[in-house]
N, C-alpha and C positions, 0 to 999 in steps of 0.2 A: 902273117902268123894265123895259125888255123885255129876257128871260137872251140873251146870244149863245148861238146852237146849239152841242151837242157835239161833238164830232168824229163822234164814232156816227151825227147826225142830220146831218152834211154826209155821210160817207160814203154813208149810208140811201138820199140825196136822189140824188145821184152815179149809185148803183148803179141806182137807178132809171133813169138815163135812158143806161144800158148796159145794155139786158139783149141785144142781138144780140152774137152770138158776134165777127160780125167789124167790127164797131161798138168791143166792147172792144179786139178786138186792135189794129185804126187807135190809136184812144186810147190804148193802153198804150206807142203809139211816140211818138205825137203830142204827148199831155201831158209828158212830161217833154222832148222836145224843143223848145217853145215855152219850159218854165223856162230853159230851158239858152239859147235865142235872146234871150230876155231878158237873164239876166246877160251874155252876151256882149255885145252892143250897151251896158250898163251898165259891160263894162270897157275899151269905146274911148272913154266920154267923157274928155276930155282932166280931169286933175287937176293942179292949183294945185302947188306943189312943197312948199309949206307944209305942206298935210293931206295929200300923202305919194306915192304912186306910181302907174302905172298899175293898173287893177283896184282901187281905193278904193272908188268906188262901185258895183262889183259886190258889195266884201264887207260891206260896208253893207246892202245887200239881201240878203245871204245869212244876216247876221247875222237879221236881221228875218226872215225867214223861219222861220229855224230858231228864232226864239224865238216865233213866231206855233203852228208846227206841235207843239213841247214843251208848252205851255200848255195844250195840248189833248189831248196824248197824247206819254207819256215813246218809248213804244216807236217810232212813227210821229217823233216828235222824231230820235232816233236816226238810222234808218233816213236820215230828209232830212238828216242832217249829213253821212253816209258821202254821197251822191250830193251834194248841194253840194260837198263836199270835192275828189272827182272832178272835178264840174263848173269847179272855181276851179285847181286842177291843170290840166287838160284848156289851159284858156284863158291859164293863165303859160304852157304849155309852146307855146301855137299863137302866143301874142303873139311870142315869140321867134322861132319858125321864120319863120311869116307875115306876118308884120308888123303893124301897125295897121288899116291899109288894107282889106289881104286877111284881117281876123279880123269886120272891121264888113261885107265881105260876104256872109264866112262865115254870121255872126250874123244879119242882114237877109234872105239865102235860107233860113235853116232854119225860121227864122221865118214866110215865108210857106209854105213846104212843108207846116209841120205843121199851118196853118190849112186853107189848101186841105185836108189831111188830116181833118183833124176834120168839117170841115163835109162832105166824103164821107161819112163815119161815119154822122152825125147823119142824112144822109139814107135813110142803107140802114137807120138805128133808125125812121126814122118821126116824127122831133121836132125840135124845136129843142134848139142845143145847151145845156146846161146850163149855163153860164158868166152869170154874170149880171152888172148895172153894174158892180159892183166889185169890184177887183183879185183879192180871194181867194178867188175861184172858182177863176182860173188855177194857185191851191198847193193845191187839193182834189185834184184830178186826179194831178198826182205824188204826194201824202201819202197818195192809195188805193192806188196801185201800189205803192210802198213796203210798205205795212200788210199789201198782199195778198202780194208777194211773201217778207216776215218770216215771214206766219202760216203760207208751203206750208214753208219751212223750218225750223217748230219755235222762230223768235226771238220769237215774240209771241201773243198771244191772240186 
């Protein structure tokens, strides 16, 4: 049975296919913008009143997140709890201003923003983007930013 990779070897891989300067910076806006368009379009699906309130199954995915990115690295765990935090913050306080309506449009343009963005990126790298079939490429990208931003601050290694 084959090991899942490290964090270190998703990171490795990652880093690899940022090495242009403004390739990372696109990406360092873009990747956590797409998580964050994510959870928001996850917190306008309509929820049952039984299992509980709007934003349910955004924090279902955020749970799973945060326990996908710990698994792998306590520090980088962290790190993705304070920004989901924010993220799930950000989206109670927009659900109340904006409404439903105006948060699933919110969610649906940042979303295509940060793609269009990325695939800018990728093209000024010279590659295809790094993301591959499934889902957990999309938590690589924020969980380097994070690690990278912890490590210039002295919270990580």
């Amino acid at each position: 049975m084959a090991t899942e990779p490290s964090a270190h070897e998703w990171f490795d891989d990652y880093r690899r296919g940022h090495r242009h300067p403004l390739n990372r910076l696109i990406d360092s806006i873009c990747a956590p913008a797409i998580l964050y368009a994510l959870i928001t379009l996850l917190w306008v699906v309509p929820v049952p009143e039984s299992l509980g309130r709007p934003g349910f199954w955004a924090a279902l995915a955020m749970v799973g997140v945060f326990a996908f990115c710990w698994r792998r690295s306590r520090a980088s765990g962290l790190g993705m709890l304070v920004v989901l935090g924010v993220f799930g913050l950000l989206n109670e306080w927009l659900w109340h201003t904006l409404g439903p309506a105006q948060l699933l449009r919110l969610g649906a343009g940042v979303f295509v923003l940060a793609w269009i963005g990325r695939f800018i990126g990728q093209l000024i790298e010279g590659t295809r983007p790094p993301i591959r079939t499934d889902l957990i490429w999309l938590l690589i990208g924020p969980a380097w930013l994070v690690g990278t931003v912890m490590r210039r601050l002295g919270l990580a290694r």
